[in-house]
C-alpha positions as CSV (number, residue, x, y, z in Angstrom):
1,X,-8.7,-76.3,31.7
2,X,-10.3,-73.7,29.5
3,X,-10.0,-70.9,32.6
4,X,-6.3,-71.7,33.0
5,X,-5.4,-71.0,29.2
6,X,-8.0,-67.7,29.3
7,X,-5.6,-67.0,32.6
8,X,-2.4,-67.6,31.0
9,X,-3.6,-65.3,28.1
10,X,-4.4,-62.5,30.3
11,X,-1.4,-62.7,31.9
12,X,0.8,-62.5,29.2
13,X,-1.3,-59.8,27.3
14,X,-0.9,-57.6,30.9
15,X,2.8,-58.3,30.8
16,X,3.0,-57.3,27.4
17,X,1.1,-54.0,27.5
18,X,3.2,-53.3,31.2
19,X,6.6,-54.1,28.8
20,X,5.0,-52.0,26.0
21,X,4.1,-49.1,28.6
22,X,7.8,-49.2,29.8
23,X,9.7,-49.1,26.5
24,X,7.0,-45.8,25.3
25,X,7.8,-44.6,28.7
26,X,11.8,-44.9,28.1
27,X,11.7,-43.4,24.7
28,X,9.9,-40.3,26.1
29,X,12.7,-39.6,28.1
30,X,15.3,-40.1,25.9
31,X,13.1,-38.3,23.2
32,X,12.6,-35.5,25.3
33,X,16.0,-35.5,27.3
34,X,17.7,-34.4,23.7
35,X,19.2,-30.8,22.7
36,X,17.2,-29.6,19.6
37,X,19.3,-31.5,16.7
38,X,18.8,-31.5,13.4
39,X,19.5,-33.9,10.5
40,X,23.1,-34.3,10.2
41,X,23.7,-35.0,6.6
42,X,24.0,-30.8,6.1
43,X,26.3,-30.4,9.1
44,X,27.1,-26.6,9.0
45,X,29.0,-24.4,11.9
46,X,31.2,-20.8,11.9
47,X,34.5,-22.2,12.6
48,X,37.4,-20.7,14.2
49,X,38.8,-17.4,11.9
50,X,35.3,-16.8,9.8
51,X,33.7,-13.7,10.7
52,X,30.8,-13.1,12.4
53,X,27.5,-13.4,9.7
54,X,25.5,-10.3,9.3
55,X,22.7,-10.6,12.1
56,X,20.8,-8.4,14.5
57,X,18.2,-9.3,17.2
58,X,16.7,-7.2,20.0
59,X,17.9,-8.3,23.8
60,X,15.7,-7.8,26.6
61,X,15.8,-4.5,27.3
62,X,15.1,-3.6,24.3
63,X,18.8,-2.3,23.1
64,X,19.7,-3.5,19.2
65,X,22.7,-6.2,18.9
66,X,24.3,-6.7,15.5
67,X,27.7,-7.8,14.0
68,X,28.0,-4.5,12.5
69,X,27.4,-2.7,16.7
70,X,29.4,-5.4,18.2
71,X,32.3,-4.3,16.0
72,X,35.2,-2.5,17.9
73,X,34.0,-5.1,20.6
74,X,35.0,-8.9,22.0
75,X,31.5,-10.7,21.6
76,X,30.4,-13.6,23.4
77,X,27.3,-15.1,21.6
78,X,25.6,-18.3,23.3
79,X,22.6,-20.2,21.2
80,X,20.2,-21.5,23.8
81,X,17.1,-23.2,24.8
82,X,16.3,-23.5,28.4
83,X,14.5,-27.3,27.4
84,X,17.6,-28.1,26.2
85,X,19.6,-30.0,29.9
86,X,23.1,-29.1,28.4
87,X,21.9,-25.7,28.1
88,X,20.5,-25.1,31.8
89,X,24.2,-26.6,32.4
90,X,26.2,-24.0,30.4
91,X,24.1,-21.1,31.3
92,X,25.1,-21.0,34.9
93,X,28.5,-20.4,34.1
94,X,28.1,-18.1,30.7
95,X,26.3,-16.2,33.8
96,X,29.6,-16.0,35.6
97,X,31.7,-14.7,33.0
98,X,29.6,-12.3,32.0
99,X,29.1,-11.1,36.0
100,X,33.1,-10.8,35.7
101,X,32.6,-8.6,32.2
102,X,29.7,-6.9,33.0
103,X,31.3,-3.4,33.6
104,X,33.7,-3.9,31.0
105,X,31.9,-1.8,28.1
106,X,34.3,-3.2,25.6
107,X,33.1,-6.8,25.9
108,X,29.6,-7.6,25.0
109,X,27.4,-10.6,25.9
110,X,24.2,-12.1,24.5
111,X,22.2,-15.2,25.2
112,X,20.1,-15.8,21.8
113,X,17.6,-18.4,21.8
114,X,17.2,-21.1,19.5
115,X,13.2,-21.8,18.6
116,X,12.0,-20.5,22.6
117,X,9.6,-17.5,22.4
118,X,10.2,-14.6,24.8
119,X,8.0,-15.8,28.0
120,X,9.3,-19.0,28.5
121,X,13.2,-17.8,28.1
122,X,12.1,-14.8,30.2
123,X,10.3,-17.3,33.1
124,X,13.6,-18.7,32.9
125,X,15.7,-15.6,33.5
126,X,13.9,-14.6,36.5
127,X,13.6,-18.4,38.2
128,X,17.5,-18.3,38.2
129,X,18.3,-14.6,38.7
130,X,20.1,-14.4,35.7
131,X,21.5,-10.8,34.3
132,X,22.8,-12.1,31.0
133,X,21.2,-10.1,28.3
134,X,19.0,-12.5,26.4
135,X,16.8,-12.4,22.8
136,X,14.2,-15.0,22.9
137,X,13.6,-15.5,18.8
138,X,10.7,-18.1,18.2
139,X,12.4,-19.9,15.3
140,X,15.7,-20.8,14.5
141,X,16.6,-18.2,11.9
142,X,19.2,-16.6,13.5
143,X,20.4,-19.9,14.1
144,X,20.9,-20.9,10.9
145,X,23.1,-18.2,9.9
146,X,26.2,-19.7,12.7
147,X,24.9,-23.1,12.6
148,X,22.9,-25.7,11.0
149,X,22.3,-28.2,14.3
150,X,23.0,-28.9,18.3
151,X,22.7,-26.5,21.0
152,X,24.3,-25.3,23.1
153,X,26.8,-23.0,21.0
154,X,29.3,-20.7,22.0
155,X,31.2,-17.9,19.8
156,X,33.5,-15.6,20.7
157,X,34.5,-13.2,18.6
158,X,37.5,-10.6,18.5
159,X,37.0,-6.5,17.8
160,X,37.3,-7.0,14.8
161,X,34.5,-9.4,14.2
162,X,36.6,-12.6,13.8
163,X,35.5,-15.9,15.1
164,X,38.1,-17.2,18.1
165,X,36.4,-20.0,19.8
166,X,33.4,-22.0,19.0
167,X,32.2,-24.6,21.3
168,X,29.2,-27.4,20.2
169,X,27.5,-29.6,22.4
170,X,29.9,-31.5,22.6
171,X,31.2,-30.8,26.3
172,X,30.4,-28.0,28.6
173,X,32.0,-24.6,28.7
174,X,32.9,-23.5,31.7
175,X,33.3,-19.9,32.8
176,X,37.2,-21.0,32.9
177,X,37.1,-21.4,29.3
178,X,35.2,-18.1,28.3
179,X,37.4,-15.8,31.0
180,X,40.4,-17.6,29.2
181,X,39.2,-16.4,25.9
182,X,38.5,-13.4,26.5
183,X,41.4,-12.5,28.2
184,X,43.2,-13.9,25.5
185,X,42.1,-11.8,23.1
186,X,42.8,-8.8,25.7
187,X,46.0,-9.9,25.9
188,X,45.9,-10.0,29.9
């Protein structure tokens, strides 16, 4: 009788850890399946008619973007990071616009990261054959100056340095949308 209790407890002590095992496992994944997010209670975001904040980063090849150079230009900015799965979703088609704009020396385009140092972004790039220019920053303090939280983000800005659309995480942009957008402000 003494065996069959001993039994019964090993049992349900392997059940247990096997039900522990799976919840840990489940939380990992939704853990790690997450955009970066921050804590909401100091939700902050450019919205649509603020200007562009003073910023300048370095893209991949080693040219200088700024508000202050992107003036006199329509200005696509996307904030990235290539662990983030809405991200690898958007990028595709940020790609596509920009392969329609690409020749168009009044339209500019830049991929900034969010917290993703340059040779994982740049792995990245080359493992999908993208051409959008790209600066990888290793923190989030360019970030911060459109946005306090959620990637992917989206502005598109007018010559004259004026927010016209902003996107959040909150669906995916299409290439649709951006070619709308800019054209838009093209007036085409």
């Amino acid at each position: 009788m003494n065996d069959f209790f001993t039994n019964r407890s090993c049992h349900t002590n392997h059940l247990f850890r096997k039900i522990l095992k799976q919840i840990i496992f489940i939380a990992f994944l939704f853990l790690f399946s997450m955009c970066i997010q921050d804590d909401p209670e100091e939700v902050f975001s450019l919205k649509l008619g603020d200007s562009l904040p003073g910023f300048s980063v370095q893209d991949n090849k080693g040219g200088l973007i700024s508000n202050t150079i992107l003036k006199g230009k329509t200005s696509v900015i996307a904030f990235v990071n290539t662990g983030c799965p809405d991200c690898r979703k958007e990028l595709p088609e940020i790609e596509k616009a920009y392969q329609q704009f690409r020749d168009d020396e009044s339209i500019r385009f830049i991929a900034i990261s969010r917290s993703q140092g340059y040779e994982s972004l740049t792995d990245y790039w080359i493992k999908n054959a993208f051409t959008l220019p790209y600066s990888a920053q290793e923190d989030d303090f360019i970030f911060q100056k459109f946005a306090s939280q959620n990637i992917p983000r989206i502005y598109i800005a007018s010559p004259e340095g004026i927010i016209v659309f902003a996107s959040d995480d909150s669906y995916i942009v299409t290439t649709e949308i951006i070619v709308e957008q800019i054209n838009g402000i093209a007036g085409k």
